[in-house]
N, C-alpha and C positions, 0 to 999 in steps of 0.2 A: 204702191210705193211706201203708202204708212206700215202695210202689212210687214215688208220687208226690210224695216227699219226698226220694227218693235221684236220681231227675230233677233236682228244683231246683236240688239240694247241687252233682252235676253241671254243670251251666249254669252255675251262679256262680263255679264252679273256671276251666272253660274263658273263661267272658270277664273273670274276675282274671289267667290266663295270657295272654289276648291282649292286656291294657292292658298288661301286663309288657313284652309282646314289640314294643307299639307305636311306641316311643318308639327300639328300634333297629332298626329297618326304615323310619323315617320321618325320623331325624336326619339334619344335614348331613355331619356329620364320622363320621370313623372310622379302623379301625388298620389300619395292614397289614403280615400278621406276616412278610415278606419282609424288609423293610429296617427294619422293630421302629419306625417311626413313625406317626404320627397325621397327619390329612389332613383336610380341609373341601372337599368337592366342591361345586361351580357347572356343572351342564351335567354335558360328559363332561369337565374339567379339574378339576385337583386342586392342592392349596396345603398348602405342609408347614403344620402347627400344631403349636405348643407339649403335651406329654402335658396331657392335661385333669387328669389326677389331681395335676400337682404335682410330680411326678417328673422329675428332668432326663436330657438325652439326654448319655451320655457315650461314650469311645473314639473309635472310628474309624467314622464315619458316611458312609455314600454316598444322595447322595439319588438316587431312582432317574425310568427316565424315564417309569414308569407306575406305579402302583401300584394292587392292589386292595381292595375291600369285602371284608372277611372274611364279615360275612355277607350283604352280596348278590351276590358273586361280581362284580361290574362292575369293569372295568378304567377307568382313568381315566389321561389325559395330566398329567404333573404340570410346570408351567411358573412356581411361585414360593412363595413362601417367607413364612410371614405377617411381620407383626413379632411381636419379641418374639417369636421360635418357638425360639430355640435361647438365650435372655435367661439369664446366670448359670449357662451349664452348663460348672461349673467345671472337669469332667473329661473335656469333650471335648477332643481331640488332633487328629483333622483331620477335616477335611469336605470330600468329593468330588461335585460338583455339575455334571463332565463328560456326566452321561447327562439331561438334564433339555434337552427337544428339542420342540417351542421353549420357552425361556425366556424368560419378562417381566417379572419383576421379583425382588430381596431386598430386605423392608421396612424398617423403620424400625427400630434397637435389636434387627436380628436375630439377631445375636449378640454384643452385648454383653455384656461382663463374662467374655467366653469364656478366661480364664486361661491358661489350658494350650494353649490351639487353636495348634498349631505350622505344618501345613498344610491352606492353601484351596487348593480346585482351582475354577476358577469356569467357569459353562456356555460352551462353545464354537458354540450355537449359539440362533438366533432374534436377539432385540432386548431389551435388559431392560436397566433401572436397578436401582443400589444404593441404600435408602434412605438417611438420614442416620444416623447413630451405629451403621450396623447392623453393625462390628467395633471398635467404641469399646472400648478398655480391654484389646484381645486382647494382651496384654504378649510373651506367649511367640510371637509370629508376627514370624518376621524375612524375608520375602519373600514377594510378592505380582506375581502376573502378570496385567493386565487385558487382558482378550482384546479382539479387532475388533467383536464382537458389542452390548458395550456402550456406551448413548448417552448414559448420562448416570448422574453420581453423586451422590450429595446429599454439602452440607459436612457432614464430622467424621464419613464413614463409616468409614475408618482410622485416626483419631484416637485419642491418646492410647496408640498400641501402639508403645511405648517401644525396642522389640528389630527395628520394621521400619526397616529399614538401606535394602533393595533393593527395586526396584519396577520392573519391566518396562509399560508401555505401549503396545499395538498397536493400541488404540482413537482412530482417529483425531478422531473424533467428541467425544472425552473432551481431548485435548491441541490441538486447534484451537479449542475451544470460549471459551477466555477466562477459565473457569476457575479460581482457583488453585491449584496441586498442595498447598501446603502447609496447605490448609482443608481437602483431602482425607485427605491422610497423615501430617500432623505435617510438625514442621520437624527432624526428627532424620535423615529420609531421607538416604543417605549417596551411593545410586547410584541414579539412573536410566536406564533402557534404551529408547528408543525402538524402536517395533517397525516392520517394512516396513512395514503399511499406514497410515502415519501421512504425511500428506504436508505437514502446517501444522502449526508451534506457533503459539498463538494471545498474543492481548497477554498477561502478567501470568501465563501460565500455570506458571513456577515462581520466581516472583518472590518472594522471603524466605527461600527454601530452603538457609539459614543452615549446615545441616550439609552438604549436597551437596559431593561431591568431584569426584564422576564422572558427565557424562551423555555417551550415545553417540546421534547424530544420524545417521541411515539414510539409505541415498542416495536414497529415495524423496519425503523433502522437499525442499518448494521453497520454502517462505517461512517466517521467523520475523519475527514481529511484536513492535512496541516492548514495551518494559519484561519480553519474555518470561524473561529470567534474571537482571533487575535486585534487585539486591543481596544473590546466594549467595559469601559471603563463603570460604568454603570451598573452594568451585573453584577449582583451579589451573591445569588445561587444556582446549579445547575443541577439536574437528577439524569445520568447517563441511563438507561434503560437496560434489562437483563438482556437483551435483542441485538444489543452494540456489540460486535466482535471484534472491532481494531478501533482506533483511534492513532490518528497520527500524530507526530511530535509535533510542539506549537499550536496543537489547535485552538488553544483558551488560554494563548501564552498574550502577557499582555493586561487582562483585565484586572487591574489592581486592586478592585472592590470586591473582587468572590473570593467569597472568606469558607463558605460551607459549599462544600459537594457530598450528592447522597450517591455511591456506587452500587450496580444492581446487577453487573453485567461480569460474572466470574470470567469469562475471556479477558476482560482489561485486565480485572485486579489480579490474576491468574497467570498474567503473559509474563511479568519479569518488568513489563516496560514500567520506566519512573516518572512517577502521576506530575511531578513536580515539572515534569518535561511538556506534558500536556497541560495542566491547569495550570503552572508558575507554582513560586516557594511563598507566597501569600495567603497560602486557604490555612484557616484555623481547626476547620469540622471537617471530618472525614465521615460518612456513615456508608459502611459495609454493607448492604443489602443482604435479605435473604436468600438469596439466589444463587451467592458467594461461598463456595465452597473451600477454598485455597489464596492465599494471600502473596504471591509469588515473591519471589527476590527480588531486592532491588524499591521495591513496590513502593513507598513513600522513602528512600531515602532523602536524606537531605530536606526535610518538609521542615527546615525553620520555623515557620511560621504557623508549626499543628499544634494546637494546645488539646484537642477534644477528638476520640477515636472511638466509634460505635464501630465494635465489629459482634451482626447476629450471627446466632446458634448454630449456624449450617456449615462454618468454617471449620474443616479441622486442621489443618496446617500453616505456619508463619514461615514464611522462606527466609533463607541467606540475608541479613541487609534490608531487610523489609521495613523496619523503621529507626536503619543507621541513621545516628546525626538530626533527630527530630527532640532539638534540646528543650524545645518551648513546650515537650508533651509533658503534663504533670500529674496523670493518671491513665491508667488502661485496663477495664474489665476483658482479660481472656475467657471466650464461653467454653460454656463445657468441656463440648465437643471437640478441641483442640488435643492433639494428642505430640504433635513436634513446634518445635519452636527451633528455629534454625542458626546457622551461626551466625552473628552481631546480629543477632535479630533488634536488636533497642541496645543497640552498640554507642555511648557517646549521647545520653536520652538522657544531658544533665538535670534538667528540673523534673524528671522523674521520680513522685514521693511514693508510688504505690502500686503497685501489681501483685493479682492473684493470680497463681498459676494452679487452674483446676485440679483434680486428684486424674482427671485422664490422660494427664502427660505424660508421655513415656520416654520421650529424649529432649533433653534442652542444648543448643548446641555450642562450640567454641564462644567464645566473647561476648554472650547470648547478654549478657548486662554487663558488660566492660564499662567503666567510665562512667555509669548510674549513679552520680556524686550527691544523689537529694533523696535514693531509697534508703528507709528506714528499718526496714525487716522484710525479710523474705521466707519461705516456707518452701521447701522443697516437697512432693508429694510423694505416694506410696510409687507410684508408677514408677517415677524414675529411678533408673538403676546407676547411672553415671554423671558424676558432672564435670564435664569438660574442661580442658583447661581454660585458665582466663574467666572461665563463665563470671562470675562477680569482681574481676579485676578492677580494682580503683574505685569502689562505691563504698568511698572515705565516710559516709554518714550511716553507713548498716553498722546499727549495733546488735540487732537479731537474725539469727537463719534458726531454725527447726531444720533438721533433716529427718525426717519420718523413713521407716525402717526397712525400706529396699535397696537402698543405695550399698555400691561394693567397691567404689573408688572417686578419690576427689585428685580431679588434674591438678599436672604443674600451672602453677601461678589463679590458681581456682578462688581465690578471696584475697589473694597482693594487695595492699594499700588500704586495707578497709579496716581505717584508722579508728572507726568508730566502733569495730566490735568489742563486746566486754567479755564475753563468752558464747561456746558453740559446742554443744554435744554430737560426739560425733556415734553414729549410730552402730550399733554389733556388726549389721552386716559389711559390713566396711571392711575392705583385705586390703587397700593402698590410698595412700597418700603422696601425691607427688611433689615434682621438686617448687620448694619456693610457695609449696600450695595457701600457705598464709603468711608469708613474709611481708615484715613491718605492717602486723595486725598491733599498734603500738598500745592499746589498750585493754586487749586482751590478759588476764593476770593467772590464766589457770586453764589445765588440757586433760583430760582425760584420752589417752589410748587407750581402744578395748582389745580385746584378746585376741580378736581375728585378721587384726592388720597383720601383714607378714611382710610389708615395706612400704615404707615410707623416703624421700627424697631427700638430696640434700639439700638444706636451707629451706625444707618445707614449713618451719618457723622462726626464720633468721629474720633479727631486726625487732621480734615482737619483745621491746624493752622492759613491758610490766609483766611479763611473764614470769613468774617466778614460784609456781608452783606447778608440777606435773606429776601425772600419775603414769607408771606403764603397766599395763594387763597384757602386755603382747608380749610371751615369750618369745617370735621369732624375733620380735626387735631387739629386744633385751641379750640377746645371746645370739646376737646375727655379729657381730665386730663391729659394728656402725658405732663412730660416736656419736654420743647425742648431742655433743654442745654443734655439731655439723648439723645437726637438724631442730633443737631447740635455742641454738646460742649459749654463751657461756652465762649470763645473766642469772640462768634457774637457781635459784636458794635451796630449793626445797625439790626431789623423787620421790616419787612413793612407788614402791614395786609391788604391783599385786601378787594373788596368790596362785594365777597362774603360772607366773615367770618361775622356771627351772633350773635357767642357768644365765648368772654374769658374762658376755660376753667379753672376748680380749679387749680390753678399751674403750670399753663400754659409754663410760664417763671420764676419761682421761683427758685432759685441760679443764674442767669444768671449775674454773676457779672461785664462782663466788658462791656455789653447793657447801652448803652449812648444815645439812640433813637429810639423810640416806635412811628410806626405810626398806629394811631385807626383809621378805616375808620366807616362813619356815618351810614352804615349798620349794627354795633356795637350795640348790646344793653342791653348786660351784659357782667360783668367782673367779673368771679367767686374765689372763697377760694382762699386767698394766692397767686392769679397768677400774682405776681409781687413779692411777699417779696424775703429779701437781696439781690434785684436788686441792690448793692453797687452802682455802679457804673453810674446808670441812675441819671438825673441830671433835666430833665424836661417832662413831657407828660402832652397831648393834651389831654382831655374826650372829643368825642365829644355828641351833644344834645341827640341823638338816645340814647346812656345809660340808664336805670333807675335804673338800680343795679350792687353795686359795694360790693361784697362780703365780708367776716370777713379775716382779716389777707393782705389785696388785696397786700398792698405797702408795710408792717412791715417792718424793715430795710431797707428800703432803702435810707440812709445814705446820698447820696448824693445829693439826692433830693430836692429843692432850691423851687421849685413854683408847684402848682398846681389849676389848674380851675373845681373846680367839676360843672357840667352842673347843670340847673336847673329843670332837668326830676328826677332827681337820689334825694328822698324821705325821705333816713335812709343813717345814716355813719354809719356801725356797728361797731363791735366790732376789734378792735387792725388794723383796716386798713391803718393809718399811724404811729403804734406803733415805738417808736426809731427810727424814719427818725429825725434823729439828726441836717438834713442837711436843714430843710424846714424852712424857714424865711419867709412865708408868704401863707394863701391859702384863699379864698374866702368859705364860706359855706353860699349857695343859701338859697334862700324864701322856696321854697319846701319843703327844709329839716325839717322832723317831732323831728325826736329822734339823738342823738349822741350815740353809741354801745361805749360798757364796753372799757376801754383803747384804745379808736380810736388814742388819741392823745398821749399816754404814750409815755413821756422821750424827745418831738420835742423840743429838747432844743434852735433850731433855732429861733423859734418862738416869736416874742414880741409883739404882741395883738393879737386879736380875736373878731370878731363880731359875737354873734351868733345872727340871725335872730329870728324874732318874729312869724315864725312858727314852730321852736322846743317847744316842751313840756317838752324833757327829755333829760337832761345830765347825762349820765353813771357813773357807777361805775370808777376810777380812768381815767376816761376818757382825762384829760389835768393834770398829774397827772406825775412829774420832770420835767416839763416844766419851766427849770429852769428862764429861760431869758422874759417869758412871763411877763409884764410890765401892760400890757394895757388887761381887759375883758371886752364886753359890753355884755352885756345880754337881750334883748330885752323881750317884755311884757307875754309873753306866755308859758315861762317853768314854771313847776308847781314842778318839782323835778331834784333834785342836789343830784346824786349820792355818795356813800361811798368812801371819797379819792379824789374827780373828782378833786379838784384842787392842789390837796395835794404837796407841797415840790416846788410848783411856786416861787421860794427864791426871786424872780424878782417884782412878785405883789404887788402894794405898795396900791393900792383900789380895791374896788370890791363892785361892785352897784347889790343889790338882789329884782331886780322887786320883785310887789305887787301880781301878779300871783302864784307865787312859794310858796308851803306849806308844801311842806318838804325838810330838806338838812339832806344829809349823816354824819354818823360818819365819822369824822378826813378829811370832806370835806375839808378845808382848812388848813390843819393840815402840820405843819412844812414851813407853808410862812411868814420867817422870816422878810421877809418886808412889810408886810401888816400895813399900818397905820390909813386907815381908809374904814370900812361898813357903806355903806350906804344902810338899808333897806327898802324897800317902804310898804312891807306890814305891815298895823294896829293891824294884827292878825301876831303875832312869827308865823314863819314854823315851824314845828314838826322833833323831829329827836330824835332816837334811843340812838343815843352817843351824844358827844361831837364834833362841827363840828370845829372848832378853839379849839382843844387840841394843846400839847407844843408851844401855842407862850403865849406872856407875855404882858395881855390883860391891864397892866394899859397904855403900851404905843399905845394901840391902840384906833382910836375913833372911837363909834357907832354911828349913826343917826339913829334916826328912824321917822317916821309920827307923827304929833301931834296926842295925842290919842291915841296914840298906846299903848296895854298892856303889 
């Protein structure tokens, strides 16, 4: 009976000890007294968990990459982290989670409220996400490195940790994603690092990042996408990488503190796209990279706010518009190797005081310095052959250009408004000058044409007020018919014809009213139609010998005109060539002269004699004809005819001696010279005449003479 009572007592001991022992050999979780954590096994993987009893994990924690069952001895892969496993462990310091292979996740609030957690080391290897809030609150954590391995992070897993400053990224998966950094890590973040394998930032991905200073962009990216760093007010500089091939619009729109961007990446500055669109109209520094080949169109227009442009050696081209409208730029070194500059390249670039344009330039384009109101000289170089119209349009403070000696043409309106120049040599090779090409250059006083212009435009110096001396070496100009006051303005005082010029064109100088000084050089040897009438204001010129022909109409008005020597090459005076020179008191007409032309002398009321030479034959039709003051004619032996009017309304002529040569006079030849008192004719035989040549005067007070014999 005891036997079988100490049996029983027996069996009920052992299966009280085995319910004991069942519940830990049957559990999922357990400790492992290696790395002094607890664990939740699934399979052979294992998952940190929170101490069951309540007890928080503190110090220096490594989670490890296996752990075992204390009492099943089984080894287990340990790949994540529950939530809530490390929640309020006020006195942990760092957590190392480098041996945890593969990794797949840290949950939700994993460690939150972690105080004191100074350093995360986070797994290097597998694919794992961080849950949401699962370092919310880590106050004392001031850097964090997110490896390549991670795909994904929930918002507000770094959140609210006050002391993280820095934040390294090589998760490209994380920074291309779209994302945004500061739902990740607060908006306190001060520096960001991008890591090599990251080759996108993605839209919006650090868009708010209100505290950021510093982020570094790896040369293993190629594209940033819109609004990726719109509105980090904080930033001050950025360095795009040679690596970067697009950038979208807005991406660094927004940050009103990046004043300097260093570009590297010839696809950007290359594309046409405008930087102003991507970085805003605030950045002050632009620097070019070596990398940079081509400066596209477009490329900083509109950059207000560029005072400072580094563009290196590698560039050879400026596009279209490339730096229209950058009025705040106030210097630019073009390198060498620049060979075009495009049209408006620095179009409207007011506080612009300086630019060198290398000797490798070969083309500068339309409007290439339009509106450049602050450059002070410029220098054209050997290379260029052309400068475009407009090119210095309105850069009122140029009072220098150099054109060095390739250039063969200057466009219409090519230095318009550039009030400030004083003079400009223009170079041999030069064949045109267009219209307007320096109109109201108002300070300009003197121009030099060389020989090889063959045209010039009209108005291509209208307006320039102080001009008042010019030289012409261009025969075609000079004898093309162009007037000059159409292309110098009437203003000029002072011509000088070089020794090139061959021939006076018809009108050459016709209205040129305030020309007080014509110099004819002896290579001269016609003066054609009209190219001097109502030169008012000329007063005397030189013919010289080379002359032989001096055209119809040549002086007509010209008013003030006091003396003239016609050479003895020059044959015919034609017709109205000192017509109304009211102003002439005296001219020589040479042996040579054959004929006088129809009113050469009409109206020279200055005039009070005349010798005409005994090699004319023929006095024209009203040829000395209101010459009121004329006193004195002599007529010498060999005119044979005395035009209709020739001396008509001479009120001054008090005789008139009619060689024996002359056989016919004009009707009203001497018609209304109320002071005629006496003719004396030589010839035996009356000249013939149609009319009446001495109609209205009142012939009993006049006397005739004539030759004994005479019929």
């Amino acid at each position: 009976m005891a036997r079988t009572l100490t049996l029983s007592i027996c069996k009920h001991m052992l299966l009280l000890v085995a319910l004991w022992l069942l519940p830990l050999t049957a559990k999922a979780s357990f400790f492992d007294p290696v790395s002094g954590l607890f664990f939740e096994k699934s399979g052979n993987l294992a998952m940190v968990i929170a101490n069951p009893s309540g007890n928080k994990y503190k110090g220096d924690i490594t989670i490890p990459g296996l752990a075992t069952d204390i009492y099943t001895g089984y080894t287990y892969v340990v790949t994540s982290i529950a939530d809530e496993a490390f929640k309020d462990c006020t006195e942990l310091t760092s957590i190392n989670m480098a041996g945890m292979n593969p990794a797949l996740s840290i949950g939700n609030m994993t460690f939150l409220g972690c105080s004191n957690l100074k350093t995360v080391i986070l797994p290097m290897n597998g694919q794992f996400s961080i849950g949401s809030y699962a370092f919310y609150d880590c106050t004392s954590l001031t850097s964090i490195t997110i490896p390549n391995v991670v795909t994904s992070i929930d918002k507000y897993a770094f959140y609210n940790c006050s002391a993280l400053t820095s934040v390294t990224l090589n998760s490209n998966a994380i920074v291309s994603s779209g994302t945004q950094m500061r739902h990740i890590f607060g908006d306190q973040v001060q520096s960001y690092i991008i890591g090599g394998d990251v080759t996108s930032i993605g839209s919006y991905a650090f868009k708010g990042c209100t505290s950021l200073t510093s982020i570094t962009i790896p040369s293993r990216v190629t594209s940033i996408e819109s609004l990726a760093f719109w509105g980090c007010t904080s930033l001050t500089s950025i360095t795009i990488p040679s690596s970067v091939t697009s950038i979208d619009k807005f991406a660094f729109y927004g940050c009103s503190a990046l004043t300097s961007v260093t570009l590297n990446s010839n696809a950007i500055v290359s594309s046409g796209t405008q930087m102003r669109s991507i970085f805003g109209d605030q950045v002050q520094s632009y620097i070019i990279g070596g990398d940079v080949t081509s400066i596209g169109s477009y490329a900083f227009y509109d950059c207000t706010s560029l005072t400072s442009i580094t563009i290196l050696s590698r560039v050879t081209s400026i596009g279209n518009y490339a730096f229209y409208y950058c009025f705040g730029l106030t210097s630019i070194t073009i390198p060498d190797g620049v060979t075009s500059i495009g049209e408006r390249a620095f179009c409207y670039c007011y506080g612009l005081k300086s630019v060198t344009i290398p000797d490798g330039v070969t083309s500068i384009g339309k409007d290439a310095f339009s509106g450049c109101q602050g450059l002070t000289s410029i220098t054209i170089p050997n290379g260029v052959t052309t400068i475009e119209s407009s090119t210095f349009y309105d850069c009122s403070n140029l009072t220098s250009v150099t054109i060095l000696g390739n250039v063969t043409s200057i466009g219409d309106f090519a230095f318009t408004y550039c009030y400030g120049l004083k003079s400009i040599t223009i170079p041999s090779s030069v064949t045109s000058i267009g219209s307007n090409a320096f109109e109201e250059c108002t300070s300009l006083t003197s121009i030099t044409i060389p020989s090889n212009v063959t045209s010039i435009g009209e108005g291509a110096f209208s307006g320039c007020s102080a001009l008042t001396s010019v030289t012409l070496n261009s025969n075609a100009i000079v004898s093309s018919g162009t007037q000059m006051r159409l292309i110098f303005g009437d203003q000029v005082q002072s011509y000088i014809i070089g020794g090139d010029v061959t021939s006076i064109g018809s009108e050459a100088f016709r209205f040129c009213s305030n020309l007080t000084s014509i110099t004819i050089p002896n290579s001269v040897t016609s003066i054609g139609d009209k190219a001097f009438r109502d030169c008012s204001g000329l007063t005397s010129i030189t013919i010289p010998n080379s002359v032989t022909s001096i055209g119809d109409d040549a002086f007509s008005g010209c008013k003030g005109l006091t003396s003239i020597t016609i050479p003895n090459s020059v044959t015919s005076i034609r017709a109205y060539v000192f017509y109304n020179c009211s102003g002439l008191t005296s001219i020589t007409i040479p042996d040579g002269v054959i004929s006088i032309g129809r009113q050469a002398f009409y109206g020279c009321k200055g005039l009070t004699s005349i010798t005409i030479p005994d090699s004319v034959t023929y006095i024209g039709i009203l040829a000395f004809c209101e010459c009121s003051n004329l006193t004195s004619v002599t007529i010498l032996g060999n005119v044979t005819s005395i035009g209709d009017f020739a001396f008509a309304y001479c009120q001054g002529l008090k005789s008139i001696t009619i060689p024996g040569s002359v056989t016919s006079i004009g009707n009203g030849a001497f018609n209304g010279c109320q002071g005629l008192k006496e003719i004396y004719c030589e010839a035996v035989t009356p000249p013939d005449s149609e009319g009446d040549p001495f109609s209205d005067l009142g012939r009993s007070n006049i006397l005739l003479v004539v030759p004994d014999g005479s019929e």
